[in-house]
C-alpha positions as CSV (number, residue, x, y, z in Angstrom):
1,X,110.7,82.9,68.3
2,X,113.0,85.0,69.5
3,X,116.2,86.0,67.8
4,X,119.1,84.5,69.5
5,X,121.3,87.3,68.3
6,X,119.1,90.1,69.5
7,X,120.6,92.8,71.8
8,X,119.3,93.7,74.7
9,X,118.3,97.0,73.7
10,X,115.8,95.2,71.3
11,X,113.7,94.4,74.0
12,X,112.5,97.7,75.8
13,X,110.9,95.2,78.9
14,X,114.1,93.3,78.9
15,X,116.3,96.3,79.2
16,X,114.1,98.0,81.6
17,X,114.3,95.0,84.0
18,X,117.7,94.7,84.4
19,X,118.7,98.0,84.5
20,X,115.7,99.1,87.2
21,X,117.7,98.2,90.3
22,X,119.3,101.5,91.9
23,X,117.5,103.7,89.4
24,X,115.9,105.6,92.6
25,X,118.9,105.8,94.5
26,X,121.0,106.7,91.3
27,X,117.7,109.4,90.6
28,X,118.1,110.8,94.0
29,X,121.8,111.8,93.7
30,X,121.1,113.3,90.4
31,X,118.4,115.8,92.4
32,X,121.8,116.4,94.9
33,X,123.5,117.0,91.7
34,X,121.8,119.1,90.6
35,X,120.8,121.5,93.7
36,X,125.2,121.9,93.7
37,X,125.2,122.4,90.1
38,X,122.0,124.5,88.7
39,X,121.4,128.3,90.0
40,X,117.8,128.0,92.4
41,X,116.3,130.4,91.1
42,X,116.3,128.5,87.6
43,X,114.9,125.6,89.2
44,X,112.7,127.1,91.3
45,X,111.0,128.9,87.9
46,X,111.2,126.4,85.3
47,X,112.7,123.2,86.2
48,X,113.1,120.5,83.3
49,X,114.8,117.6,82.8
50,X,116.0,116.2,79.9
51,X,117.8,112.8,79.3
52,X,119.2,112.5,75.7
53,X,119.5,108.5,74.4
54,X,116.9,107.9,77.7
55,X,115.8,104.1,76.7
56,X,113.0,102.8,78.5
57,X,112.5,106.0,80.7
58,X,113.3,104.8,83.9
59,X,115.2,107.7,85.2
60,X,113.1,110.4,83.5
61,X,109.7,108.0,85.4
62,X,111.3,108.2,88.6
63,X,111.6,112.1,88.3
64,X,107.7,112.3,87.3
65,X,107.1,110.1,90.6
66,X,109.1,113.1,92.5
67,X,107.2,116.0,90.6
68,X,109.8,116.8,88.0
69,X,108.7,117.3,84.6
70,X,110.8,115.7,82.0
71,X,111.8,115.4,78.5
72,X,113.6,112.2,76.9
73,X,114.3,111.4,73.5
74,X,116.2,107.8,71.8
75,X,116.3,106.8,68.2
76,X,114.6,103.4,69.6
77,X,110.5,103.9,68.5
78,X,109.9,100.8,70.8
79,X,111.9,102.2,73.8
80,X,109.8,105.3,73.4
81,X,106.8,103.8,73.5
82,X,107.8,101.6,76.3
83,X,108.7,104.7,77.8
84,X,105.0,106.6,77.2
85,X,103.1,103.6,78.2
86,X,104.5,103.5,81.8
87,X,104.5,106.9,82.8
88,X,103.1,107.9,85.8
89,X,99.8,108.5,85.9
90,X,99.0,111.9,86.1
91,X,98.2,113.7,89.5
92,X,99.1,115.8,92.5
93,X,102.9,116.0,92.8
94,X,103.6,114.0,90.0
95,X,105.7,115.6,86.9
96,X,104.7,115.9,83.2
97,X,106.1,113.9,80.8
98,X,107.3,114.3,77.7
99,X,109.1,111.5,74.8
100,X,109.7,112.1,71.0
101,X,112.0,109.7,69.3
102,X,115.1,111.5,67.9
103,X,119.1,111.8,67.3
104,X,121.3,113.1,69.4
105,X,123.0,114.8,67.0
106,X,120.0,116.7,65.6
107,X,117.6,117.2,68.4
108,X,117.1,120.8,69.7
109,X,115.0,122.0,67.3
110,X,111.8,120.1,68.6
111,X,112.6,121.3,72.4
112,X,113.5,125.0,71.8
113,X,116.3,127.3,72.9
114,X,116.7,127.6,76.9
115,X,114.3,125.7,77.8
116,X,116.4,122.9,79.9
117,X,117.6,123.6,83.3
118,X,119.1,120.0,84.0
119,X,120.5,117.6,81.6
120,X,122.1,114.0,82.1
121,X,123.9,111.4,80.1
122,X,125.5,108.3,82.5
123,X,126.8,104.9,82.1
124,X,128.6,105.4,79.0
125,X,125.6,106.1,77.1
126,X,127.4,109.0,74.8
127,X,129.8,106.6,73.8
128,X,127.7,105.9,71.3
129,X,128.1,108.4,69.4
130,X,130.6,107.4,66.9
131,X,132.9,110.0,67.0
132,X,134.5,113.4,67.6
133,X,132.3,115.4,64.7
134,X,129.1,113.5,66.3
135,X,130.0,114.3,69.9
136,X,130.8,118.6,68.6
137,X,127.5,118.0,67.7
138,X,125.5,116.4,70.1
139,X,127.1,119.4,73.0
140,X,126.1,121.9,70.1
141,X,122.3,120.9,70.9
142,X,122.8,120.4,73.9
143,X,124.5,124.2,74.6
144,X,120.6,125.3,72.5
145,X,118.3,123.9,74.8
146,X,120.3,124.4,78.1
147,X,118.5,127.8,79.7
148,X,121.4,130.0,81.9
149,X,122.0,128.4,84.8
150,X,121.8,125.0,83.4
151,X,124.0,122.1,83.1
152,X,124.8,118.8,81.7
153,X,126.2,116.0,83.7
154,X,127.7,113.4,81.9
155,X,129.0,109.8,82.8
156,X,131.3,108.1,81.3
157,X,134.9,105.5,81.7
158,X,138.1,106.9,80.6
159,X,140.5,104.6,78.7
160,X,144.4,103.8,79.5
161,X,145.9,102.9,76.2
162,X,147.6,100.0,76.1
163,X,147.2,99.6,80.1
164,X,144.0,98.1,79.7
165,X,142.9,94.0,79.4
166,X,139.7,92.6,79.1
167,X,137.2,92.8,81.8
168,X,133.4,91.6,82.6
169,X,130.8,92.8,85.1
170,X,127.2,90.5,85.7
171,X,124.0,92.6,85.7
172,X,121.2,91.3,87.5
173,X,117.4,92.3,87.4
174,X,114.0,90.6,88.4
175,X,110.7,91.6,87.8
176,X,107.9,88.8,88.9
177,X,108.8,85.7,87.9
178,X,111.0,86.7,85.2
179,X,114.8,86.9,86.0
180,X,117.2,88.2,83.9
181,X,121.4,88.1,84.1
182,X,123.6,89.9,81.6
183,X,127.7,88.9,81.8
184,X,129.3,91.8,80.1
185,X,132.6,91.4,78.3
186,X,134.3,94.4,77.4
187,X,137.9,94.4,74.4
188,X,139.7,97.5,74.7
189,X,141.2,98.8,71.7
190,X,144.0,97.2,69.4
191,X,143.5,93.8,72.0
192,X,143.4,90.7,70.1
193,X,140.2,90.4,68.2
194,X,139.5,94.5,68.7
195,X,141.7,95.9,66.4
196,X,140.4,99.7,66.3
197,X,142.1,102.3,67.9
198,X,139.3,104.6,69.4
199,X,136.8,101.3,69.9
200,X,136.0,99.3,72.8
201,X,134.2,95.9,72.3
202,X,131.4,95.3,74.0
203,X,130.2,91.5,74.3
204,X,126.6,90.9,75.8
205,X,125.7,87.3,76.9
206,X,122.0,87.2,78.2
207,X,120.5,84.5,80.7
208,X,116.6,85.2,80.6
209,X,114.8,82.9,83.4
210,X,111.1,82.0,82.9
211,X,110.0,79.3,84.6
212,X,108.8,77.9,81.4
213,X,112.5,77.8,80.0
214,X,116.0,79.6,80.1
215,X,116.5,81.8,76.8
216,X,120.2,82.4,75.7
217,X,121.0,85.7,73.9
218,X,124.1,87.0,72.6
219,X,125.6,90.2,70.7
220,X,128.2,92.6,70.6
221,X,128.3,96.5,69.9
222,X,130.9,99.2,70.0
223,X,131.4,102.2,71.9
224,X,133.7,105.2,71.4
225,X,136.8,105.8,73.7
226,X,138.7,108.5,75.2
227,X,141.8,109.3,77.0
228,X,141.2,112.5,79.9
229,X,143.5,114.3,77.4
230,X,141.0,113.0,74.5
231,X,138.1,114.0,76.3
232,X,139.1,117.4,77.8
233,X,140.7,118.8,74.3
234,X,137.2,118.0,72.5
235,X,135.1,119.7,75.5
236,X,137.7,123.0,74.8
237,X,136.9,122.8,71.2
238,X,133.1,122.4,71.8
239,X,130.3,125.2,73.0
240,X,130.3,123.5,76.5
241,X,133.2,124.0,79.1
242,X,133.7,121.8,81.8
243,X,133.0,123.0,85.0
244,X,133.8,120.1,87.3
245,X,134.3,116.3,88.0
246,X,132.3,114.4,90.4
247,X,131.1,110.7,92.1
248,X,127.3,110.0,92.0
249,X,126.7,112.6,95.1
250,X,128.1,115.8,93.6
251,X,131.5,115.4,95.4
252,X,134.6,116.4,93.3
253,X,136.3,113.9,92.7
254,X,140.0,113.8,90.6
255,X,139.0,112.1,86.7
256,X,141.9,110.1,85.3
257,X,142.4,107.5,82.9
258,X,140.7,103.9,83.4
259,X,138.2,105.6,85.9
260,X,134.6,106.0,85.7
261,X,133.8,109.6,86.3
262,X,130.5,111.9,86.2
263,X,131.4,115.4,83.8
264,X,129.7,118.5,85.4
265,X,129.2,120.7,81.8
266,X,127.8,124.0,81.0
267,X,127.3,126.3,78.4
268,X,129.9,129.1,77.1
């Protein structure tokens, strides 16, 4: 039976379900990213991408299906192995694939130095890490692997202290006759019931339709937050520099506080 209390990030299927919608299109403006961002002649040699935290795969799959090889970690075994068994086959024009379960704090060793020519983070995925020291170290990796020319795009929403209330967003994915809705609730800091300062509660209610029954699970999670003055002063004290801001197509775009916003990075 399952647990009632379960995230959905226990369930590698579950999680690769309702996040699948848009990963093309979302894949596709990374490659536009990325022909702005990396020098050609880097790409052209030894193109490699690398998704730290990569779940179930499904960006670093859709890559293989448009011949690039990949590399993707996550301290999740089971979204590892979900993310080795549905792989692409392999075959002309598809791109090797490569998944080892690790930290991403302590992760370069097992790829090598310069070996990465494009890296991505989105959707608040670095959040995760639970603060400042962590995240010094996670771009420390980062800046060994990344070959010249490289860079890492990250995604992620800036806070407004004490401008912010409670929101929600409803994520919706199907996948045969499986359905699955996730109603997302997310407590900024120091709101009622969310006391920490640098925290944002995140409250997960999951509807999963089968047409044998409806299955009800619930659970909560925190992720880190940051001001644009936050972020900025730890990328200057880090062995990455920022080198622009930009919306899913590679446009600049102006970051600011209670925005989502995608983090062109590269190293010193």
């Amino acid at each position: 039976m399952a647990n009632p209390r379960a995230g959905l990030y226990d369930d590698p299927m579950l999680y690769d379900v309702l996040h699948a919608p848009g990963t093309a299109e979302e894949v596709a403006g990374l490659e536009k990213i990325e022909r702005k961002f990396v020098d050609p002649e880097l790409t052209a040699r030894a193109r490699l991408w690398l998704e730290p935290a990569c779940g179930s795969g499904r960006y670093l799959r859709e890559a293989n299906r448009r011949g690039i090889d990949s590399v993707g970690f996550d301290l999740s075994e089971g979204m590892i192995d979900y993310a080795r068994e549905h792989t692409p086959r392999p075959g002309p024009g598809v791109g090797d694939a490569s998944y080892f379960v690790g930290d991403m704090t302590d992760f370069a060793r097992r790829l090598g130095r310069d070996r990465v020519s494009f890296a991505f983070n989105l959707i608040n995925t670095i959040r995760h890490l639970p603060g400042d020291a962590a995240m010094l170290a996670h771009f420390g990796q980062v800046a060994e692997v990344l070959a010249p020319g490289a860079v890492y795009v990250v995604g992620l929403s800036m806070t407004a202290y004490g401008c912010e209330s409670p929101s929600e967003d409803v994520w919706v994915g199907a996948r045969g006759r499986l359905r699955i809705t996730q109603l997302v609730q997310f407590i900024p800091p120091r709101w009622q019931g969310n006391p920490r300062t640098r925290s944002e509660q995140v409250v997960s209610h999951l509807a999963i339709e089968r047409p044998s029954a409806v299955e009800h699970r619930d659970s909560t999670y925190h992720l880190r937050t940051y001001s644009m003055e936050q972020w900025e002063n730890l990328i200057s004290g880090s062995r990455l520099r920022l080198v622009a801001s930009i919306d899913e197509e590679g446009d600049a775009t102006p970051a600011a506080d209670g925005g989502y916003a995608i983090f062109v990075l590269a190293p010193r």
